[in-house]
N, C-alpha and C positions, 0 to 999 in steps of 0.2 A: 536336073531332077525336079520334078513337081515340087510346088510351095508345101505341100502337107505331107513329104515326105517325111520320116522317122516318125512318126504318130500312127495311129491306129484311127481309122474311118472311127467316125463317132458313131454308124449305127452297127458296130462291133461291141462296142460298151453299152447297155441300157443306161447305166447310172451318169456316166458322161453325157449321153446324146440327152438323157432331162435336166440334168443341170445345168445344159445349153440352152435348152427351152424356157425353164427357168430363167437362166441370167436375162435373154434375148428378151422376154417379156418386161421383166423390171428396168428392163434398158428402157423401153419403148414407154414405161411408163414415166419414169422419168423424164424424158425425152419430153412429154406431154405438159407437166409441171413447170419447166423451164422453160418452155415456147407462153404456157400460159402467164406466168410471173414476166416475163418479157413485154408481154405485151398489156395487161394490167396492171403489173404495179411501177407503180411511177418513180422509185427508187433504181429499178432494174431497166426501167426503160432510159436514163440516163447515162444507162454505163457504155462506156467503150473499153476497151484490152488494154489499154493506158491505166485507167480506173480501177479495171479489175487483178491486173496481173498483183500488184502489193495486196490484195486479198491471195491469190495464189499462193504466192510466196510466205505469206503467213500460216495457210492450210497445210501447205510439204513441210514446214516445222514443226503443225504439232503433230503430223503426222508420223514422223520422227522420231518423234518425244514419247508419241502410245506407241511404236514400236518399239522403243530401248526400255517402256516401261514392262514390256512383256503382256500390259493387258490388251486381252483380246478383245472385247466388249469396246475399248477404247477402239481400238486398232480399225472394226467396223466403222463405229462413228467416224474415225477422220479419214479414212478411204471414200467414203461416200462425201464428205468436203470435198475433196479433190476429185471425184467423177464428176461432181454440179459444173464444179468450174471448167475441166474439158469440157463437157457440154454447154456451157454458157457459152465458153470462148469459140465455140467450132458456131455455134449459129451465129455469133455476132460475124465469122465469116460466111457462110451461108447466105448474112442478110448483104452483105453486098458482093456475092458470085464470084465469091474466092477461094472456096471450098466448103467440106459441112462435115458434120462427124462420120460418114460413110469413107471420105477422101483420106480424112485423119488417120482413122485404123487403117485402111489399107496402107496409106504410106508406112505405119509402123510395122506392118505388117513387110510389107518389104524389106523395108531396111531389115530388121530381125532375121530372114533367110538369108539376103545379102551376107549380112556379116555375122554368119553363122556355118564356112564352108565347111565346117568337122561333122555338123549336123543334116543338111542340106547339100551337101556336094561330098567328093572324094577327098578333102583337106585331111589330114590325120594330126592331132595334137599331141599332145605331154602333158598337159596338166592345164591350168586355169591359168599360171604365167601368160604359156602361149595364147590363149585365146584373146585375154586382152590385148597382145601384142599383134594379134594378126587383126581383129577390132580397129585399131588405131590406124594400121596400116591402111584395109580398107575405107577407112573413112576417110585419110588423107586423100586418097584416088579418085573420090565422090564428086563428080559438078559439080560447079559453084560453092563450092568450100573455099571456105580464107587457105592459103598456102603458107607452107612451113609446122614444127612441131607442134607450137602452139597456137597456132589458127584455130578460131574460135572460143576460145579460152576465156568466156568473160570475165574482163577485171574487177567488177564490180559483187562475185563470189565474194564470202566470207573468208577472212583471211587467213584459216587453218583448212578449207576447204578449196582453196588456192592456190593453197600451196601443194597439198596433197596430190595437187588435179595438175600441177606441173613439173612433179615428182614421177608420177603414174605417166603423162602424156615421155618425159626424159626417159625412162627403163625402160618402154616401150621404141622408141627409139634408138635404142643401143646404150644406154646409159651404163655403166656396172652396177646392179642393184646391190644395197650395203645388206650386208648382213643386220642380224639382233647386237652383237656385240660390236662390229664396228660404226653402228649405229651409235648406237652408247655411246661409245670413246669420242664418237664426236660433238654429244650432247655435255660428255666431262670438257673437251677441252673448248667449246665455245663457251662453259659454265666458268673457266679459267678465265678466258679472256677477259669475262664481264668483270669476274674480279680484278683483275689488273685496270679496268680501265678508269682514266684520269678526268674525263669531261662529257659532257653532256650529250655532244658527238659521237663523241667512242662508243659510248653506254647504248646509244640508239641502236647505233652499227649492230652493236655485241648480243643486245637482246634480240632482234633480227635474226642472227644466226643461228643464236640459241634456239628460238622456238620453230627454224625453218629442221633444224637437225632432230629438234624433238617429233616433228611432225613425219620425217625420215623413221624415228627409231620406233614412232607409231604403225606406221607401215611393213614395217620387217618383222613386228610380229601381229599383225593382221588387225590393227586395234583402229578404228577412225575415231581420231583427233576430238574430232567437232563433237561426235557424240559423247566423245569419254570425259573431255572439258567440262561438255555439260552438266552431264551425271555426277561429275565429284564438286561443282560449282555450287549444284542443287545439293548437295550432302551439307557441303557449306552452310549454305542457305541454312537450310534446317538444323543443325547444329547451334549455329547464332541466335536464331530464333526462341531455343528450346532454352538457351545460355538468359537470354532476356526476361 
């Protein structure tokens, strides 16, 4: 089945095919701004992908952050963070003929059909479970992918987004995914264990399993971790603040 099967030709849509025109032109202009700061300023012209990714990594948080804040106005600003930097980062390939942001979106653009056969081919699914499940599948399949469940799994993720992502990759696998309440029961009874435990050891072990079981019983009712962490961290936050 062709790539742009289940869509609609853009010049079926007027309002679609300009706000392809659109987007295409602000691309291009930007595209203009980052070659130019590349090669003017002398801050930018320093950088390599080593340099720049811990800025990346910084932009996808608060990017994050304006998404769980609901503001939209935010949500703009930190998306347009995060396109400078794909674009930064694709020319910094481009400058030594490894690819360039044409190479980048087409490959996502693959991959997305790829593993997309409910969309794109004759697949039929059940709901959103299966899709992930068939996701995971096909990616295991993929060249040059690390082998096994968790190939490619960086260790170096935050530690509730971790665990989440080796929760997700196990269910996906054939795991038996816990329910909302036998989730729970296991959040009570590592909450027991903690209480029993006699030494500093134990106590390590017991919080471990506690927050790997909470991070389970976040998932079973469709809640992520990392963002809800943060959200009641920052309630905290200002709470204290307002106490002071």
């Amino acid at each position: 089945m062709p790539a742009g099967a289940g869509a609609p030709p853009a010049d079926t849509d007027p309002v679609a095919g300009r706000r392809a025109l659109e987007g295409a032109s602000a691309i291009a202009r930007l595209d203009e701004v980052t070659r130019l700061l590349r090669r003017e300023c002398p801050w930018d012209r320093e950088q390599d992908e080593r340099t720049i990714v811990p800025h990346t990594v910084e932009e996808a948080y608060e990017l994050a952050d304006a998404a769980h804040s609901g503001d939209d106005e935010k949500l703009v600003d930190e998306l347009g963070d995060v396109l400078f930097q794909v674009h930064f980062l694709a020319l910094l390939l481009e400058e030594r003929g490894a690819g360039d942001l044409a190479a980048v979106a087409e490959r996502c653009r693959e991959k997305l059909v790829r593993r997309h056969p409910h969309v794109f081919g004759e697949v039929e699914v059940s709901g959103a479970g299966e899709v992930l499940a068939n996701w995971d599948a096909i990616k295991r399949g993929e060249g040059g992918r690390e082998p096994g469940v968790f190939g490619e799994v960086p260790e170096n993720l935050p530690a509730l987004l971790y665990a989440r992502k080796l929760l997700r990759r196990a269910t996906s696998a054939g795991r038996p995914t816990a329910s909302a309440p036998e989730a729970l029961d296991r959040v009570e009874a590592e909450a027991g264990r903690l209480r029993e435990g006699s030494g500093r050891e134990e106590s390590f072990d017991a919080v471990g399993r506690l927050l790997l079981a909470a991070v389970e019983a976040a998932r079973a009712v469709g809640v992520d971790p990392e963002l809800a962490l943060r959200s009641t961290a920052a309630g905290f936050r200002e709470e204290v603040q307002a106490d002071g």
